[in-house]
NUDRENMAR-42099 format. One line per 8 residues: number of its first residue (from 1); their letters; for each residue x, y, z of C-alpha. Coordinates in nm, 3 decimals. Example, Ala and Ser with C-alpha at 12.3 -4.5 7.8 and 13.67 -1.06 7.14 Angstrom:
BEGIN
1) as) 1.230,-0.450,0.780  1.367,-0.106,0.714 .
This chain:
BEGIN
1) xxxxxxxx) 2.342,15.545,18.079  2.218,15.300,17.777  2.362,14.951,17.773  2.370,14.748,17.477  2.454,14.359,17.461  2.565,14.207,17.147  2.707,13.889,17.012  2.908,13.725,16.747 .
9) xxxxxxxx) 3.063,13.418,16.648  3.436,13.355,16.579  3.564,13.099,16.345  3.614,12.785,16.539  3.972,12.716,16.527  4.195,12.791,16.869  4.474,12.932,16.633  4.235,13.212,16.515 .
17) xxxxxxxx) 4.086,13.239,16.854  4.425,13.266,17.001  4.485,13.552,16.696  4.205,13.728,16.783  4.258,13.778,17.172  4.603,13.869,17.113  4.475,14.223,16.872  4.226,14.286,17.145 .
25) xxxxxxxx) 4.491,14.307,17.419  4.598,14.653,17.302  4.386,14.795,17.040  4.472,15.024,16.767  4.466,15.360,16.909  4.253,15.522,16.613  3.989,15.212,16.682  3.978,15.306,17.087 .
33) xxxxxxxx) 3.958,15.670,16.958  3.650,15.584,16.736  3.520,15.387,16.991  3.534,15.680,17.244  3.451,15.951,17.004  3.104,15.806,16.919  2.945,15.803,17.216  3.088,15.456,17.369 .
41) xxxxxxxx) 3.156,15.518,17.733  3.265,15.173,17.854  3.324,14.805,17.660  3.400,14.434,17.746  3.365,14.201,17.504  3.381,13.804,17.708  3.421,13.472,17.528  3.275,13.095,17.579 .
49) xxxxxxxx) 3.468,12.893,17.308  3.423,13.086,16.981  3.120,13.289,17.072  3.187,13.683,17.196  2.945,13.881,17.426  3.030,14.235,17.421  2.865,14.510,17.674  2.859,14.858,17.561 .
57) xxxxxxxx) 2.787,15.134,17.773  2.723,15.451,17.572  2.655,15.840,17.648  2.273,15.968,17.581  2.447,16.094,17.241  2.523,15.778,17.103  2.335,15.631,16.807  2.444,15.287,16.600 .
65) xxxxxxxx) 2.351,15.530,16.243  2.584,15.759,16.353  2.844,15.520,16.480  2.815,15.322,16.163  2.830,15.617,15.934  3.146,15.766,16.106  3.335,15.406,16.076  3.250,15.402,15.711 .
73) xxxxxxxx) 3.468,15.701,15.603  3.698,15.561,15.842  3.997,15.432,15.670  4.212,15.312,15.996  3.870,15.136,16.095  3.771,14.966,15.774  4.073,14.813,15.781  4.078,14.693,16.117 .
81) xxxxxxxx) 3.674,14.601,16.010  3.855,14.376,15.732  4.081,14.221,15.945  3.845,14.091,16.208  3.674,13.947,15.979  3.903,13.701,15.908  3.842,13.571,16.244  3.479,13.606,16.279 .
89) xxxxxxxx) 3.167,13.470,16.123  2.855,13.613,16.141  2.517,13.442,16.326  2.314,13.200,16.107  2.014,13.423,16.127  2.264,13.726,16.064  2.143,14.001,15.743  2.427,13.995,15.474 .
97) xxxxxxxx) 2.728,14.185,15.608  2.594,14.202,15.967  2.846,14.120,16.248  2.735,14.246,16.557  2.391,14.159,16.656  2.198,14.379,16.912  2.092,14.117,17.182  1.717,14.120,17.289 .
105) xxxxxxxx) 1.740,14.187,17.717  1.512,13.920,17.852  1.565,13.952,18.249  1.696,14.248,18.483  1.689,14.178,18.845  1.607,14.485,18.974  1.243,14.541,18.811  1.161,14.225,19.007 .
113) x) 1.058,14.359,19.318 .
């Protein structure tokens, strides 16, 4: 099963934060639904002040073109889209419009031996 690591930055203010963490405690059901529906078997996104880490775990089906194509003739998640954005911020090194960045894997444990 592919796993996928990625990273973004929220705007630094514990109000926001606070925000933020309170929309992720129940999602919108048509976001969990597109979430599911695109190949995403399993997610946790984890926080260290305002920086996010979020593991995906994804089906052999699942592709970030088709998973980005599907969200944009998503109404229910381009607004949701537009709404976390006024709690995130993208990466200095970040492409215009690019949230989420695909994290390079640098260690694994188990192809040490």
């Amino acid at each position: 099963m592919p796993r996928y690591c990625l990273t973004v930055d929220l705007i630094n203010d514990p109000k926001l934060i606070a925000e933020y963490e309170a929309y992720h405690e129940r999602i919108w059901p048509e976001i969990e639904a597109s979430i599911k529906d695109s190949g995403i078997t399993g997610m946790e996104i984890y926080r260290y002040e305002n920086r996010l880490f979020m593991i995906m775990e994804t089906n052999d089906s699942f592709s970030f073109e088709a998973k980005s194509a599907a969200d944009a003739s998503n109404e229910k998640v381009q607004e949701w889209e537009t709404l976390m954005w006024n709690y995130q911020q993208a990466l200095p090194t970040a492409k215009k419009g690019e949230k989420w960045i695909v994290m390079k894997k640098i260690f694994d444990l188990n192809n040490q031996s």
